[in-house]
C-alpha positions in Angstrom: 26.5 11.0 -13.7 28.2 8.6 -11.8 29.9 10.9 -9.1 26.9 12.8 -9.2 25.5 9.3 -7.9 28.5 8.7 -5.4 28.3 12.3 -4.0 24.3 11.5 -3.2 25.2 7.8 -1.7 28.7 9.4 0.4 27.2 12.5 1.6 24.0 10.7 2.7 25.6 7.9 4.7 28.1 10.0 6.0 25.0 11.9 8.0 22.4 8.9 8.4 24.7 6.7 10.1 24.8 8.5 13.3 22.9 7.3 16.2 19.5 8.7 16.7 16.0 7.8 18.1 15.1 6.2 14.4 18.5 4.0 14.6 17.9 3.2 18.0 14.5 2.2 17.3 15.5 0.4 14.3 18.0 -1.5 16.3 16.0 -3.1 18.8 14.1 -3.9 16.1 16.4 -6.1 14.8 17.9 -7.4 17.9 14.4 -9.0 18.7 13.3 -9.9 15.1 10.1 -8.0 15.2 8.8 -6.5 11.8 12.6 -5.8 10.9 11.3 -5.7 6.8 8.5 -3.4 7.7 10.6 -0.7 9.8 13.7 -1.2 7.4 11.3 -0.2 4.2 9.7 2.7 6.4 13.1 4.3 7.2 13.5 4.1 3.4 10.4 5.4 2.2 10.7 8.3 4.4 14.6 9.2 3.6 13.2 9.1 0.0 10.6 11.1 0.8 11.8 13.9 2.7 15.5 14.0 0.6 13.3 14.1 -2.4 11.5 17.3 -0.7 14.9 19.4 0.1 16.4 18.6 -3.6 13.3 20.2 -5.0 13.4 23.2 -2.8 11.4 22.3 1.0 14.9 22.9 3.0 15.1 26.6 2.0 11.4 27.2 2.9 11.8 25.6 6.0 15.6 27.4 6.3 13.9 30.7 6.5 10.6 30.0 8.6 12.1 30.8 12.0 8.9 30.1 13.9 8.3 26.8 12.2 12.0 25.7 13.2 11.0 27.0 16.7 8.1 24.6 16.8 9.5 21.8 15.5 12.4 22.0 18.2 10.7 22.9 21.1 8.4 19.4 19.8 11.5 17.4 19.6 13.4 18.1 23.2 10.1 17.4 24.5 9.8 14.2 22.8 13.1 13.1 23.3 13.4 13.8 26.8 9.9 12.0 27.7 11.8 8.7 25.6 14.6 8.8 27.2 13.0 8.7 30.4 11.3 5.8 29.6 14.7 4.3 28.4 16.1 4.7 32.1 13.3 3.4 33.4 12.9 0.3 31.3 16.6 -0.2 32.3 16.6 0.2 35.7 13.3 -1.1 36.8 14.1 -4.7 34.7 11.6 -3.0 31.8 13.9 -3.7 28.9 13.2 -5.2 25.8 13.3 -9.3 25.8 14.7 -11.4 22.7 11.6 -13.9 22.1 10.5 -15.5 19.0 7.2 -16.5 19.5 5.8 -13.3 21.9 5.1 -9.7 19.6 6.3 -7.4 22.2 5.9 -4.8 20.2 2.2 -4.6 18.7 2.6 -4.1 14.7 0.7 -0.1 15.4 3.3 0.6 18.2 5.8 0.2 16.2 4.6 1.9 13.0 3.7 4.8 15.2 7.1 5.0 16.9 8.9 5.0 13.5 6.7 7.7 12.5 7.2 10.0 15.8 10.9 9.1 15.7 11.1 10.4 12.0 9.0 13.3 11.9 8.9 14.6 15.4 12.9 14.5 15.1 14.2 18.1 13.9 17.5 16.3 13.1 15.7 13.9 10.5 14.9 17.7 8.4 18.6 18.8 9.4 19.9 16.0 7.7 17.6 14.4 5.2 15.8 18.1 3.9 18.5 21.0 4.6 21.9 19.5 4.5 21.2 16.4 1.9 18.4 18.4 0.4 20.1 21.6 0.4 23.6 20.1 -1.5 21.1 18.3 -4.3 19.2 21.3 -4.8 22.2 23.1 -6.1 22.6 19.8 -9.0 21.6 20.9 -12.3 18.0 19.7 -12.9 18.9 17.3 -15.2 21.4 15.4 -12.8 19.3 15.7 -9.4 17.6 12.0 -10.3 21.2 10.7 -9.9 22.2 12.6 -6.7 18.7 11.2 -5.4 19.8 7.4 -6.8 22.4 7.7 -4.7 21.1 9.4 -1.6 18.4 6.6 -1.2 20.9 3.5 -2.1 22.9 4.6 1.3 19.9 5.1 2.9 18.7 1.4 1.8 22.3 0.2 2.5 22.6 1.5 6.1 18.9 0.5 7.1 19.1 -2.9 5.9 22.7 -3.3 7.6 20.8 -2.1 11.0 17.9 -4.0 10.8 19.3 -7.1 9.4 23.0 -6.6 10.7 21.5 -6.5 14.6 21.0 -10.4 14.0 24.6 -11.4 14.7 24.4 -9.4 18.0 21.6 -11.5 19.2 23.9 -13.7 21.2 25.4 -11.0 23.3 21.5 -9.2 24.0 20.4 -12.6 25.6 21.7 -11.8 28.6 19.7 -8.8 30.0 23.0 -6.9 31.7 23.0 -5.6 28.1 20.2 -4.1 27.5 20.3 -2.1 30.0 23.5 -0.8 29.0 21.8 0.0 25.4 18.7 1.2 27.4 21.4 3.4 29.3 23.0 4.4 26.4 20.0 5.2 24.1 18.9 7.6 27.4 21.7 9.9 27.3 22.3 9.8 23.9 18.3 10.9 23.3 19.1 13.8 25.8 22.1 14.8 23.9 20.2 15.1 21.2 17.6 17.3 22.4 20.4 19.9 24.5 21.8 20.2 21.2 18.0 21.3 19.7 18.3 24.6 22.3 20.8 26.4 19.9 18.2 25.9 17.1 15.7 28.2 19.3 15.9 31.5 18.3 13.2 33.9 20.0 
């Protein structure tokens, strides 16, 4: 039972860790102390959610509905090309996020509805959390999937609260406003990379 729990908790950090739209999101979050708890318990709920949904069988539905991968592709580049626009131009038109402790820059519905775009308007969050983590509990003997799921969601409650949480002792270096516009840079191309590499999931 217990590597059955480590092979949940290693195979799911190994893939949730990479930087994406959510852990961008999730970051700034944190860097400006806004509703950190809220977005940190949503990233959960939804890893649990959709991992849950792949162990008991969604990823190979979804595996072998061409058209619906299609879809949810040709939805994503859109989605993250249009936000990484707005990242360049938060970052070069003096746009970017400000640390402030007493101003929400971020209304609470904004940022509840960003969370939910980023998660479920991201074909990578089904790569990840539904076919690949999905797909390697679905193949766990029934009786040892809860453990594999233990697991999964423990990284997935370790890496979100290190993100959210962790961002704090960066504060000091995002006061000055050079640097977010390096991150506002960064998230940019790193959005766009993300959404050249949802063309080879296009198959007409």
């Amino acid at each position: 039972m217990l590597d059955i729990y480590l092979k949940g908790f290693i195979v799911t950090f190994s893939l949730i860790v990479a930087i994406g739209a959510q852990n961008a999101y999730v970051l700034k979050l944190g860097l400006m102390r806004q509703y950190v708890l809220l977005a940190v318990s949503l990233c959960i709920i939804f890893d649990f959610l959709l991992i849950s949904a792949g162990v008991l069988g969604l990823g190979f539905f979804i595996k072998g509905n061409q058209l619906l991968i299609n879809s949810i592709a040709v939805i994503g580049i859109v989605f993250l090309v249009f936000y990484s626009l707005l990242s360049f131009k938060a970052a070069f038109k003096n746009e970017s996020m400000q640390i402030d402790d007493q101003i929400k820059t971020n209304p609470l519905k904004k940022v509840i509805t960003m969370l939910l775009v980023f998660t479920f308007l991201n074909p990578h969050t089904y790569l990840d959390t539904v076919l690949l983590i999905g797909g390697i509990g679905a193949n766990i003997s029934d009786d040892l999937k809860l453990y594999f799921l233990l697991g999964a969601i423990s990284a997935s409650t370790v890496w979100f609260t290190l993100l959210g949480f962790g961002a704090r002792a960066l504060i000091p270096l995002f006061k000055k406003p050079i640097t977010w516009k390096i991150l506002d840079i960064s998230i940019g191309f790193i959005m766009l990379l993300i959404a050249y590499s949802l063309i080879d999931l296009i198959v007409l």
